[in-house]
N, C-alpha and C positions, 0 to 999 in steps of 0.2 A: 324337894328334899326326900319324899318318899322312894323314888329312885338308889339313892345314895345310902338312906335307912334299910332298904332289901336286900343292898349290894355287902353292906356293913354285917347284918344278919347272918346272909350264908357265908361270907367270910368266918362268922364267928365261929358258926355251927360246923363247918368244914375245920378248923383251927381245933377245934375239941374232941371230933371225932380222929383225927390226926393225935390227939395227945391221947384217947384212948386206946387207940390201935397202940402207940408208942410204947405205954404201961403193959400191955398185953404182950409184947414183946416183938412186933412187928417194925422191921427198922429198914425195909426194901421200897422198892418202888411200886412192885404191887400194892403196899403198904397205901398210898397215894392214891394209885386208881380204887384202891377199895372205900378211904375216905372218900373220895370223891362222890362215888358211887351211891354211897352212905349217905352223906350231906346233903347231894340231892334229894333222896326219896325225903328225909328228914324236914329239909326244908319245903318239900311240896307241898308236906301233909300238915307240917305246923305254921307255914304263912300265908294260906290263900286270901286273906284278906289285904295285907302287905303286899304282895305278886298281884294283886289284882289294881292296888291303887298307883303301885308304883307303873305298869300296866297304863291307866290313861292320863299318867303324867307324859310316858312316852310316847303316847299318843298324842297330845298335845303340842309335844316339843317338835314333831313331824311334821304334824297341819301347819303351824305356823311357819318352819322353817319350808315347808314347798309353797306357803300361800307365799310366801317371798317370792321364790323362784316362779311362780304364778304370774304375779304381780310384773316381774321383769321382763319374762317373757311376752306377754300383753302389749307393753310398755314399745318394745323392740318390735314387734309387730307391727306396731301401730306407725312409728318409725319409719320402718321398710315401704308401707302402703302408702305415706303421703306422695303425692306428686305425680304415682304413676298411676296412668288413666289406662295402660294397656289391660286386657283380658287375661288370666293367669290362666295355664293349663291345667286338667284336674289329673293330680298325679295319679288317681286310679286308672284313667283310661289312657291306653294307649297309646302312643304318638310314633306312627309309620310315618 
């Protein structure tokens, strides 16, 4: 949820900066990249703690989603390797 609470943040924080530019009388697209621009620096400086936990949530959601892919892979391996008794060749070296 910390993810989604970050995402939800600078959404917000970009949405406000956008309605002050608006008031200010800014109604282009520069308009945009400038909120943008805005929102970022804004949001670096007032959520490090937010960015940092949403940060090893997604770290989290990566470890386990490659330990899967880990797991799989191993699995297929192991697969592949039953039954054959031949020598495999080592693909770094050469074969003339």
């Amino acid at each position: 949820m910390k993810i989604l609470a970050y995402w939800g943040a600078r959404t917000g924080i970009f949405l406000a900066v956008v309605g002050v530019l608006y008031l200010v009388g800014w109604f282009d697209i520069i308009a945009f990249i400038a909120a943008f621009i805005i929102a970022w620096l804004i949001s670096y400086l007032l959520l490090p703690g937010l960015r940092r936990e949403a940060g090893l949530q997604m770290e989290g959601v990566i470890d386990r989603s490659h330990k899967g892919l880990r797991d799989l892979d191993a699995e297929e391996d192991a697969e592949a390797g039953e039954g054959d008794d031949r020598p495999r060749p080592d693909s770094t070296v050469r074969q003339d």
